[in-house]
LUMPAVO-635922 format. One record per residue (C-alpha): residue in one letter; x, y, z; residue number from 1. Coordinates in steps of 0.001 Angstrom, whole numbers, always signed. Layout:
N
+------+---------+---------+---------+-----+
| rest |      xx |      yy |      zz |  nr |
+------+---------+---------+---------+-----+
|    A |       X |       Y |       Z | NUM |
...
+------+---------+---------+---------+-----+
//
This chain:
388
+------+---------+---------+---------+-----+
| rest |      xx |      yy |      zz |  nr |
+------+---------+---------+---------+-----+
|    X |  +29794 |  -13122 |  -62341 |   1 |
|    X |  +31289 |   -9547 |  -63796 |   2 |
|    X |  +33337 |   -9916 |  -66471 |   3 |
|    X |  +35321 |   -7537 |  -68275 |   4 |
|    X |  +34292 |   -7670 |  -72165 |   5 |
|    X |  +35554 |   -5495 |  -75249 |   6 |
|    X |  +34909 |   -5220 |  -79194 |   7 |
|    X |  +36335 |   -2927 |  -81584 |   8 |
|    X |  +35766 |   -1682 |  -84824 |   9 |
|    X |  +37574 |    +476 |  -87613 |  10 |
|    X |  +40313 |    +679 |  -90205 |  11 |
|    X |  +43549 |   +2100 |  -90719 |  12 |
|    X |  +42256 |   +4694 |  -92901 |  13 |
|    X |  +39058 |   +4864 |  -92080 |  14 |
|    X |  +36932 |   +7700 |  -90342 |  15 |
|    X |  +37675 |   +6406 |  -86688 |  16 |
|    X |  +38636 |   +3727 |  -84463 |  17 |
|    X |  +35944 |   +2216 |  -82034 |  18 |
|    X |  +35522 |    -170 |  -78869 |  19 |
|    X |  +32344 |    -787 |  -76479 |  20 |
|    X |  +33261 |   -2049 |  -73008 |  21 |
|    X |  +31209 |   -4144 |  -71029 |  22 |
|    X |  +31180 |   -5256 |  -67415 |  23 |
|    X |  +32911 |   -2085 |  -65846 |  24 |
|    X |  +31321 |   -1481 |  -62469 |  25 |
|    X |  +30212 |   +1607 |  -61043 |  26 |
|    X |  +31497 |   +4591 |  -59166 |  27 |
|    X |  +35204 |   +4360 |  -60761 |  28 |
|    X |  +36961 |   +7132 |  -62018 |  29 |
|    X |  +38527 |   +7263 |  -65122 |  30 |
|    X |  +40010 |  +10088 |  -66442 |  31 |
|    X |  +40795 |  +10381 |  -70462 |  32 |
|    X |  +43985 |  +12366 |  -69491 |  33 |
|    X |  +45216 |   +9370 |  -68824 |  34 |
|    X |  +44147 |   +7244 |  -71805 |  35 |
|    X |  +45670 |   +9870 |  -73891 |  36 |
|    X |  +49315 |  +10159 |  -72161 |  37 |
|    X |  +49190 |   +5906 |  -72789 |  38 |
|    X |  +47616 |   +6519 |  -76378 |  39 |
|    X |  +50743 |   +8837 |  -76964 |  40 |
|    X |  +53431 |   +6481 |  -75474 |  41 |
|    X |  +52583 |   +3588 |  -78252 |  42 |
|    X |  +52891 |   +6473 |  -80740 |  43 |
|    X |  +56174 |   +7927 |  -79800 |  44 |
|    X |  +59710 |   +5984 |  -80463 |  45 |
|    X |  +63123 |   +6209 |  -81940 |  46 |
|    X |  +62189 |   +4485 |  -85231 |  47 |
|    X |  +58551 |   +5434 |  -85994 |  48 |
|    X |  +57291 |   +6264 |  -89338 |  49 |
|    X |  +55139 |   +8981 |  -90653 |  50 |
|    X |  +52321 |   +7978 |  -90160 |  51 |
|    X |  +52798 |   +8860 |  -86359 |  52 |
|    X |  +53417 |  +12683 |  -87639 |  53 |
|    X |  +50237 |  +12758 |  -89023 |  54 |
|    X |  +48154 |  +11076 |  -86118 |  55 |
|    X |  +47690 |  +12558 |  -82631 |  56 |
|    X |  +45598 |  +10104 |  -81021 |  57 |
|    X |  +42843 |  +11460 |  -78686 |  58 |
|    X |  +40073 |   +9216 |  -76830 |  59 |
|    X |  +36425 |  +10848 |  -76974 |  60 |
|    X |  +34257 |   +8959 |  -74429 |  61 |
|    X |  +30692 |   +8858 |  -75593 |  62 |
|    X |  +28849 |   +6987 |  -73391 |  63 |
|    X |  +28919 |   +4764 |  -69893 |  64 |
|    X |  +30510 |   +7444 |  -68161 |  65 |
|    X |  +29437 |  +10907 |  -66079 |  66 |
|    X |  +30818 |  +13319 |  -64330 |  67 |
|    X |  +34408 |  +11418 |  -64589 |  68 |
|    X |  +33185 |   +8055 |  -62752 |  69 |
|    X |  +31018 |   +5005 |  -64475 |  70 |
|    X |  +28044 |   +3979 |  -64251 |  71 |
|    X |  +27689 |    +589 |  -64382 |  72 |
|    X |  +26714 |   +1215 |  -68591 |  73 |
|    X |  +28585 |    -220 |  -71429 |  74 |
|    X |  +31519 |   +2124 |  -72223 |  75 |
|    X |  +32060 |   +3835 |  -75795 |  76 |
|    X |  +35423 |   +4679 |  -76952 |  77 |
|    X |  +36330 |   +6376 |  -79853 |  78 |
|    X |  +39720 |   +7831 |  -81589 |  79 |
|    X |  +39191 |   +9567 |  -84394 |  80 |
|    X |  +41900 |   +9352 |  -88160 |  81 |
|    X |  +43593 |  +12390 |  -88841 |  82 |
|    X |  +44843 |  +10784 |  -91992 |  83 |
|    X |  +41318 |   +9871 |  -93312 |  84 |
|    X |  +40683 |  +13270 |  -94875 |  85 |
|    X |  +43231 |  +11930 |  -97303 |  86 |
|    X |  +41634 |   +8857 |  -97977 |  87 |
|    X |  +38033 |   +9605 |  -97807 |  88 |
|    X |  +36972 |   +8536 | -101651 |  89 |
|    X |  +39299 |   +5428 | -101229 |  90 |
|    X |  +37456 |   +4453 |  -98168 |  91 |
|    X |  +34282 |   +5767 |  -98143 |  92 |
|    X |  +31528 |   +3625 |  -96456 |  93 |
|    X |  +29073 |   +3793 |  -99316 |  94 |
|    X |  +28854 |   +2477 | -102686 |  95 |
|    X |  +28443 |   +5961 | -105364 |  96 |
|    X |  +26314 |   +5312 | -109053 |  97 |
|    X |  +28374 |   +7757 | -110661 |  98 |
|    X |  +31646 |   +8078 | -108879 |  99 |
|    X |  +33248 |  +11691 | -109828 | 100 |
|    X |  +36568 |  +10558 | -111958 | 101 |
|    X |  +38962 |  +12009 | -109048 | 102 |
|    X |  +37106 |   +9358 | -106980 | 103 |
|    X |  +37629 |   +6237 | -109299 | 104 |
|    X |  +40929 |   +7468 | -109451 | 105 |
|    X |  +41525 |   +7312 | -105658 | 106 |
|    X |  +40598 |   +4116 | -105407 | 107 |
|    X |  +42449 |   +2674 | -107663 | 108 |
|    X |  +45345 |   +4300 | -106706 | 109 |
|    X |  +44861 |   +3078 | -103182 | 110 |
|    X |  +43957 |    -707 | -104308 | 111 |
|    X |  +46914 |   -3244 | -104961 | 112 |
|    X |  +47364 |   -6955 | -105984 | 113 |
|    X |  +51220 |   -7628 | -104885 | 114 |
|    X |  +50785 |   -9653 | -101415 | 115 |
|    X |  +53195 |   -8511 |  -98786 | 116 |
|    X |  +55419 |  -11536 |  -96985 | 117 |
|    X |  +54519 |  -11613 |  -93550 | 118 |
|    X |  +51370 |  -10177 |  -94002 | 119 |
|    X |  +47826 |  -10948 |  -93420 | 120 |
|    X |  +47267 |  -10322 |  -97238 | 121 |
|    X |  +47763 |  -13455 |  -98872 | 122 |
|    X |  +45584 |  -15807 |  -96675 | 123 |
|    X |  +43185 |  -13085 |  -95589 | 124 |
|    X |  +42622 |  -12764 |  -99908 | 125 |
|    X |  +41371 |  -16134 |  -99698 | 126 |
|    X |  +39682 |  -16416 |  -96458 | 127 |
|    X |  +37126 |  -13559 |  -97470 | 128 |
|    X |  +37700 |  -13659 | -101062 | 129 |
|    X |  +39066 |  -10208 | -101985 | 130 |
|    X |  +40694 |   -8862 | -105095 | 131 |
|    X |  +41613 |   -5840 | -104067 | 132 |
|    X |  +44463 |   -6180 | -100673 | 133 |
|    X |  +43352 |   -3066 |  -99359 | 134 |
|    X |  +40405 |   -4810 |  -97669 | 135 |
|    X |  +42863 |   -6842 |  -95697 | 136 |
|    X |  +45403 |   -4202 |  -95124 | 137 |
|    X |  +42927 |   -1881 |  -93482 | 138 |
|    X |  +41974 |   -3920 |  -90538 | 139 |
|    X |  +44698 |   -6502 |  -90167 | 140 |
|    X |  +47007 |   -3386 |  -89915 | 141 |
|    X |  +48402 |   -2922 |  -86731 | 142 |
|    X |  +46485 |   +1260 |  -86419 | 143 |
|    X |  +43700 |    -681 |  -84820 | 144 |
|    X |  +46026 |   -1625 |  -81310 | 145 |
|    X |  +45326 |   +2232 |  -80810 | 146 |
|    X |  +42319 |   +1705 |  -79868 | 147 |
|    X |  +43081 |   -1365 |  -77288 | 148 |
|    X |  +45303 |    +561 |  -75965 | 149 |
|    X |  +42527 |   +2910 |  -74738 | 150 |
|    X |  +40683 |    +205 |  -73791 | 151 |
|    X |  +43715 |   -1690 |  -71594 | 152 |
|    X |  +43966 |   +2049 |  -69995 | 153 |
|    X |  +40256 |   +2206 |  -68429 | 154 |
|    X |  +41576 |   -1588 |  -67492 | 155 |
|    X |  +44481 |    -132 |  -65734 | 156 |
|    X |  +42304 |   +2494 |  -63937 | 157 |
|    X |  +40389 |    -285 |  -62232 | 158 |
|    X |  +43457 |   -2077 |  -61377 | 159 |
|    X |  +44991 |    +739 |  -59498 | 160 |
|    X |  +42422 |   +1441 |  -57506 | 161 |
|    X |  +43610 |   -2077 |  -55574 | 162 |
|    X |  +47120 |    -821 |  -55688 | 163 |
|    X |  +48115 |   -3439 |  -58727 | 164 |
|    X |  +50057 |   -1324 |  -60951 | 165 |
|    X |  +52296 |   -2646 |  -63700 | 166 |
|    X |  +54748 |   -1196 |  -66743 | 167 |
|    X |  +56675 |   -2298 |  -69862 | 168 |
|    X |  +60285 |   -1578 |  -71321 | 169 |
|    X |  +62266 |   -2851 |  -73685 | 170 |
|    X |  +65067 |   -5304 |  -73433 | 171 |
|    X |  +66222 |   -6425 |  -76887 | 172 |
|    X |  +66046 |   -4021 |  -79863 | 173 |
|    X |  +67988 |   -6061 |  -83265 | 174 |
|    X |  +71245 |   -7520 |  -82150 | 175 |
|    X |  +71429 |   -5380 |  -79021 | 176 |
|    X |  +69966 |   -6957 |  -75807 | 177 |
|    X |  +69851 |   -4949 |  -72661 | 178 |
|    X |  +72339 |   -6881 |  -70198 | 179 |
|    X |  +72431 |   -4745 |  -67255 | 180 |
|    X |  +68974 |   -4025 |  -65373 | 181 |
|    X |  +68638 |   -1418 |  -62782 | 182 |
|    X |  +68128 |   -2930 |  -59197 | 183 |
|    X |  +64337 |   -2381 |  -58471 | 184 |
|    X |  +61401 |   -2221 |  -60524 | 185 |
|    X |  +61077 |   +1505 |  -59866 | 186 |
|    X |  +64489 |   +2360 |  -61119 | 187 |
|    X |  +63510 |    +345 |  -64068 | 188 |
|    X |  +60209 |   +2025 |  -64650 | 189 |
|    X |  +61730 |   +5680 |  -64435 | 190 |
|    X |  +64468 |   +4686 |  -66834 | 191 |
|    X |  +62429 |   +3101 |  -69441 | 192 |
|    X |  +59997 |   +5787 |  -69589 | 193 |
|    X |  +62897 |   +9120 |  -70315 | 194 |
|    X |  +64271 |   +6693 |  -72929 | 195 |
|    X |  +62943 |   +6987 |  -76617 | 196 |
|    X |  +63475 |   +3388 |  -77295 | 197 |
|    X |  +62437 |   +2582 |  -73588 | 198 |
|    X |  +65371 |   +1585 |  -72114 | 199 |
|    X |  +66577 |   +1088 |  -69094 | 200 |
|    X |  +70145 |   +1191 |  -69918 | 201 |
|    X |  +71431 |   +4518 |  -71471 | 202 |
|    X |  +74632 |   +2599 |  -72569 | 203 |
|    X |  +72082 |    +175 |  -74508 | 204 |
|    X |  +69512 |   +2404 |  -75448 | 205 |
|    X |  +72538 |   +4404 |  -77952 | 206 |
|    X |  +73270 |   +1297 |  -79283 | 207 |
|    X |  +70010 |    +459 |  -80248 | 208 |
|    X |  +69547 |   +3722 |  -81641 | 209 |
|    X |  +72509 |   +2869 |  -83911 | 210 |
|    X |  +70945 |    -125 |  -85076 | 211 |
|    X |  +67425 |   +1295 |  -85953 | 212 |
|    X |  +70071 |   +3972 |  -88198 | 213 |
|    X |  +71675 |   +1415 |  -89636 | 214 |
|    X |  +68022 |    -869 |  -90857 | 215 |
|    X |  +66794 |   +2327 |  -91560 | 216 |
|    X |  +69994 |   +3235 |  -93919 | 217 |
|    X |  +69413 |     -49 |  -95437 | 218 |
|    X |  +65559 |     +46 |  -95772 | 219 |
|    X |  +64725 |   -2525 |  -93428 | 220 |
|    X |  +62963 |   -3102 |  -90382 | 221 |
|    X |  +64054 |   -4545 |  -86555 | 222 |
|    X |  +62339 |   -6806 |  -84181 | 223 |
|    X |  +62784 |   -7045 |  -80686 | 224 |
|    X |  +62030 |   -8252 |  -77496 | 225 |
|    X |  +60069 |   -6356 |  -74460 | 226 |
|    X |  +59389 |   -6975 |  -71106 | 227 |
|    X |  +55865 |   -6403 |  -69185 | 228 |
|    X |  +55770 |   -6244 |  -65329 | 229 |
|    X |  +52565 |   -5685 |  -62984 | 230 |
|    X |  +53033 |   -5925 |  -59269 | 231 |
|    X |  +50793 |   -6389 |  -55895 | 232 |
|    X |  +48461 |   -9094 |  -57262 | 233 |
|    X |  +46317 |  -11019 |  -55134 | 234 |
|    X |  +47303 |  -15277 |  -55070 | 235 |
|    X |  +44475 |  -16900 |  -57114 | 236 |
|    X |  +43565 |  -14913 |  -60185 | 237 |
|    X |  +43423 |  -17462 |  -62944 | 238 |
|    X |  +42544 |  -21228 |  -62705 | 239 |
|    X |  +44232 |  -24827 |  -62977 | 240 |
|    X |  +40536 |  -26680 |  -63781 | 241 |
|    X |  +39831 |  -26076 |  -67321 | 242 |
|    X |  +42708 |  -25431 |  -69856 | 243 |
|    X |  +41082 |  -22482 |  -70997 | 244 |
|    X |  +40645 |  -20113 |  -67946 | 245 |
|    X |  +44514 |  -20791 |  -66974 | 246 |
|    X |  +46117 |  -17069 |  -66649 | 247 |
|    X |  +49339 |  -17624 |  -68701 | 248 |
|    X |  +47319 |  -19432 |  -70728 | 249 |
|    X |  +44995 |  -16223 |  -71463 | 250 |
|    X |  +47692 |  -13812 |  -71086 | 251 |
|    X |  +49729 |  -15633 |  -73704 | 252 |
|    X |  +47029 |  -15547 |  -76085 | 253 |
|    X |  +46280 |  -11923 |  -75335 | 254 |
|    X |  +50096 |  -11074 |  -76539 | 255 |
|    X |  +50402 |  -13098 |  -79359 | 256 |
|    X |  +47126 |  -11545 |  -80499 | 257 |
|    X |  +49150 |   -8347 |  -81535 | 258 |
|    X |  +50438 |   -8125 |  -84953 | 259 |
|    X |  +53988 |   -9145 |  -85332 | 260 |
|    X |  +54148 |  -10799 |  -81870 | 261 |
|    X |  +55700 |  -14690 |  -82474 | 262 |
|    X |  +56904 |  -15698 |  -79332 | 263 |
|    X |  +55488 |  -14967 |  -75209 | 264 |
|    X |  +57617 |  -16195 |  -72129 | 265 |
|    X |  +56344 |  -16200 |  -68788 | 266 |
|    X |  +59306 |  -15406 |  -65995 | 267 |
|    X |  +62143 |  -17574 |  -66885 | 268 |
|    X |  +60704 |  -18442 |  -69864 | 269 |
|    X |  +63235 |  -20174 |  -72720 | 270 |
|    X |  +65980 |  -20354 |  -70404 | 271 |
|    X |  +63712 |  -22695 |  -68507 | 272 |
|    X |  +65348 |  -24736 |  -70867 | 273 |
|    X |  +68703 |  -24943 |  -69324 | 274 |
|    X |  +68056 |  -24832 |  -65359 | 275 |
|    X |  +67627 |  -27348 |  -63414 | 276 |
|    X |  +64627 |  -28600 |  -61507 | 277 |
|    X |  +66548 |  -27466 |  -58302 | 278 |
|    X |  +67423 |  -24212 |  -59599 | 279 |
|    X |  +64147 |  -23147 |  -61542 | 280 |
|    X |  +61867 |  -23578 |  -58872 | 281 |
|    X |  +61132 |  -21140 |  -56371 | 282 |
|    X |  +61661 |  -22178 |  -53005 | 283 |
|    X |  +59223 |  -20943 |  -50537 | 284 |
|    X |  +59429 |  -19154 |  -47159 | 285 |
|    X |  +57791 |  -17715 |  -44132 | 286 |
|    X |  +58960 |  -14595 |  -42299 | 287 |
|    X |  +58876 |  -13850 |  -38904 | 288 |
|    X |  +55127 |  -12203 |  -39284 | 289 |
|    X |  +54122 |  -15289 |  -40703 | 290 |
|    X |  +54179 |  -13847 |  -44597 | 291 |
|    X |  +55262 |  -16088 |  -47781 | 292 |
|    X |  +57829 |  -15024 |  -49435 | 293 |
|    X |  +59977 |  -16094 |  -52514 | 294 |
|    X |  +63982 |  -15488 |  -53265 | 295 |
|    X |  +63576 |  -16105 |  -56511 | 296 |
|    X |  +60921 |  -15607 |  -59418 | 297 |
|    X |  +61787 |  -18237 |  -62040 | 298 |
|    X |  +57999 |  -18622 |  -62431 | 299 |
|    X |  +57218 |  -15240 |  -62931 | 300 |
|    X |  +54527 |  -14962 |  -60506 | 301 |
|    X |  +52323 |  -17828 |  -61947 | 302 |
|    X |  +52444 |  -21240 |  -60563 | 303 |
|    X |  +49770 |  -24009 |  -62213 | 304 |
|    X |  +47850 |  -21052 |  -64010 | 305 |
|    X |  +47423 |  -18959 |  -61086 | 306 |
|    X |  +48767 |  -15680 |  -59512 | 307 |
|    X |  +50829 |  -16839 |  -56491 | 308 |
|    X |  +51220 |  -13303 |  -55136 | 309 |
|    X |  +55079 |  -12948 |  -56368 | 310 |
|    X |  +55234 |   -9933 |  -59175 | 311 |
|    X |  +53982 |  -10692 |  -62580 | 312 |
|    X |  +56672 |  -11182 |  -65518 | 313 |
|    X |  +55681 |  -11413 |  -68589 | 314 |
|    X |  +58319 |  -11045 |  -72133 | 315 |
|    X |  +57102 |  -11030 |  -75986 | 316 |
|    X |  +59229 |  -11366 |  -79164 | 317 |
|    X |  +57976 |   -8726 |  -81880 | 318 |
|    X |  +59331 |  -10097 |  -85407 | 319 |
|    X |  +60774 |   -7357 |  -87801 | 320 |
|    X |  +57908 |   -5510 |  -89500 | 321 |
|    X |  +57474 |   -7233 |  -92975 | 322 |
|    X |  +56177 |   -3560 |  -94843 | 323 |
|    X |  +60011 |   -2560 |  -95683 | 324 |
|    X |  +61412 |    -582 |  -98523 | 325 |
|    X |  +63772 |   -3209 |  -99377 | 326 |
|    X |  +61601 |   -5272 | -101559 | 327 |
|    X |  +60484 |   -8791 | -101105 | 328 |
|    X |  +59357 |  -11198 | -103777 | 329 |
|    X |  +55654 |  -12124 | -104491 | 330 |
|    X |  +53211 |  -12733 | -106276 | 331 |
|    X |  +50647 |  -10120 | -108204 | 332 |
|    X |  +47395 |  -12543 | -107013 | 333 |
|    X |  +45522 |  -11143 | -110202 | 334 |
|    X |  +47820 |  -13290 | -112539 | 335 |
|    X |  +49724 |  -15255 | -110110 | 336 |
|    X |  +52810 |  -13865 | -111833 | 337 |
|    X |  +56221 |  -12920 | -110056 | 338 |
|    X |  +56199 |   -9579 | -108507 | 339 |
|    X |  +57553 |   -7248 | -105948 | 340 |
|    X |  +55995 |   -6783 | -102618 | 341 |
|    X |  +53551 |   -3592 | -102337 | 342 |
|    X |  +55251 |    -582 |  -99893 | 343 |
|    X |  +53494 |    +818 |  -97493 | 344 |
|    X |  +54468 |   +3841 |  -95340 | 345 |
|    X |  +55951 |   +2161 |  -92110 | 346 |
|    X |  +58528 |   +1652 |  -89410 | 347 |
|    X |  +61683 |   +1063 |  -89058 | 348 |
|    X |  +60800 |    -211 |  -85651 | 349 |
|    X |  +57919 |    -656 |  -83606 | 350 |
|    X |  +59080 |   -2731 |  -80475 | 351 |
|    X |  +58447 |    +288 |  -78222 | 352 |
|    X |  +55220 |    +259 |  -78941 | 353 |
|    X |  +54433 |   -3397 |  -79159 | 354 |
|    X |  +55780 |   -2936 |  -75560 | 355 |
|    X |  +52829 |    -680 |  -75088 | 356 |
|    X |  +49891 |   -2454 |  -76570 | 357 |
|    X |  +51391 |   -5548 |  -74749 | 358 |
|    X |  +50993 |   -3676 |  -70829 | 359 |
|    X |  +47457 |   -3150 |  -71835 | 360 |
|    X |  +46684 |   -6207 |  -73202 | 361 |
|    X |  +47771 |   -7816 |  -70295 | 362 |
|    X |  +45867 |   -5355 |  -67540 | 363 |
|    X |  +42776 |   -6167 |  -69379 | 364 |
|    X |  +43310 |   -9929 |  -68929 | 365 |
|    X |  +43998 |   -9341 |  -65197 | 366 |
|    X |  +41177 |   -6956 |  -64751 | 367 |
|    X |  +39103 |   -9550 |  -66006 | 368 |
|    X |  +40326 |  -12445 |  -63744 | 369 |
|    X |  +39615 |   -9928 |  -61017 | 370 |
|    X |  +36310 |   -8767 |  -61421 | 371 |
|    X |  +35510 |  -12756 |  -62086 | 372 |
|    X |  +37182 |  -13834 |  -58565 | 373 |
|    X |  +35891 |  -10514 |  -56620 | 374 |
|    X |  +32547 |   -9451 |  -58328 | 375 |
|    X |  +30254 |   -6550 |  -57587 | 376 |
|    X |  +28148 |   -3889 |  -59549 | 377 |
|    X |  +30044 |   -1154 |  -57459 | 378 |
|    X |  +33784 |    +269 |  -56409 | 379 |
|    X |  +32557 |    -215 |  -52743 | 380 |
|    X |  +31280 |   -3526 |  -53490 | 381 |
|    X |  +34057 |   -4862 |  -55074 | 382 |
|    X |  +36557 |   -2914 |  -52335 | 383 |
|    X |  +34433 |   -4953 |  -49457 | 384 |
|    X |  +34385 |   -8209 |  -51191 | 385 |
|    X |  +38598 |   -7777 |  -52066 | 386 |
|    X |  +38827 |   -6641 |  -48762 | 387 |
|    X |  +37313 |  -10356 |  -47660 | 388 |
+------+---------+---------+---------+-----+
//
């Protein structure tokens, strides 16, 4: 049984980001033009912060792949920090004797005490026992979804070549919620992606831009909502006979796995809430050629934890960045004594982005589920056996 398996390693500030990929097949192409134009949508956005002036993320493949198509090997990913050369005394790998006195000096400037609200940094001090919140910062930061975003775009390379393609925008930015949607999912699509705060709505996108202004005036951060779509999926990916292998179930978990993300729907989702049995269930049918069809997609295209061929809909609440210029109390965890929260550079608003990392989150759950249900060490293998 293939299965699609990924780790990653690095820090915010460190010398790279990393991720080995398992369970790719062989003879598919990827190409790292494409990894790049997805690494540099999650970096753009009305409402980013500086770091995303100093960073121009760039995948290097390093292994598990030749002449453009795998080989069956484990893949190696990396994207290098721009922004390390700033930081290399602060986070330098190894441990100096007799640190020069612009080195001590680094790292103490770059270590801090005052636990951020909303941040790993308070229970992640006491989990692995650190003084100094830097060694929490640096990997619970959200710099490391860079990196699964490369990964979810080798997973969305495999999914297209079996015509499953999929996309995110943005639907809820603050206050302002994105009321009218285009008519098809391609309109959508084209919209969302020539809008800085992908939109579909130009009406809606200004007056989210006014929001982000007006936090931003402030110094304080917006959450938001976002909406993740994939289309053309075979019925039966995902499973109703163990808890654990059910598809929302995994794709849930997948989402929520991204810093900042508190709430996932599937299709209706919340307004579940307020329908009726007779009205949230989709009714099925049978054409003329003898094909199912639904009018409706209440369920989002999973019924009892499996695909049931209708288009996936997936949306994800991001909560307001907690790293905000308008001070929070605290505590200073070296005393325990009343403090302000630490400031570190950030964004006003991210929820573009989150909108990113969730599409490839999601693609590599799906190109799990199919290489489990399909199999096969090879494209043509796996193209006969979907084929079946």
């Amino acid at each position: 049984m293939k299965r699609f398996r990924f780790l990653t390693s690095g820090e915010s500030h460190g010398k790279c980001l990393t991720a080995i990929i398992e369970g790719v097949p062989a003879g598919i192409r990827i190409k790292p033009e494409i990894i790049n134009k997805d690494l540099s949508k999650r970096q753009v956005g009305y409402g980013r912060g500086g770091r995303m002036k100093i960073e121009k993320d760039t995948v290097e493949i390093k292994s598990g792949i030749r002449l453009g198509k795998t080989t069956g090997a484990p893949i190696c990913l990396e994207i290098k920090n721009n922004d390390y050369a700033n930081w290399e005394d602060a986070m330098s790998v190894v441990s100096y004797d007799y640190p020069t006195e612009a080195m001590v000096r680094q790292i103490e400037d770059r270590a801090f005490t005052k636990a951020r609200p909303g941040h790993a940094d308070y229970a992640g001090s006491i989990k692995y026992n650190h003084k100094d919140l830097r060694d929490v910062l640096e990997r619970s930061s959200a710099r490391k979804t860079a990196i699964e975003v490369a990964v979810g775009s080798v997973a969305k390379q495999i999914l297209k070549e079996f015509g499953i393609m999929g996309f995110s925008h943005v639907i809820q930015i603050g206050n302002v919620k994105l009321d009218f949607y285009p008519k098809t999912y391609t309109l959508i699509k084209e919209k969302a992606e020539n809008s800085d705060v992908m939109c579909a709505d130009d009406l809606t996108a200004d007056r989210m831009r006014t929001e982000i202004d007006k936090a931003a005036q402030e110094g304080d951060t917006l959450g938001g909502k976002f909406e993740v779509i994939f289309g053309n999926l075979p019925v039966g990916l995902g499973s109703y006979v163990h808890w654990d292998q059910t598809l929302d179930g995994r794709i849930a978990q997948a989402v929520m796995s991204i810093p900042a993300v508190k709430a996932v729907e599937v299709g209706a989702g919340v307004d579940a809430a307020y329908l009726r049995g007779s009205k949230m269930h989709d009714e099925i049918f049978v054409d003329r050629n003898k094909s199912v069809y639904r009018q409706t997609n209440n369920a989002g295209g999973i019924e009892g934890g499996m695909t049931n061929g209708e288009t996936l809909v997936i949306k994800g609440t991001m909560k307001p960045i907690p790293t905000m210029k308008k001070s929070l109390a605290t505590i200073d965890l070296k005393d325990k004594s009343p403090a302000s929260a630490h400031f570190e550079r950030s964004d006003v608003c991210a929820v573009p982005a989150c909108s990113v990392v969730a599409e490839a989150k999601i693609a590599i759950i799906l190109v799990d589920e199919l290489l489990t249900k399909i199999g096969g060490d090879n494209l043509a293998e796996m193209k006969a056996h979907y084929g079946n």
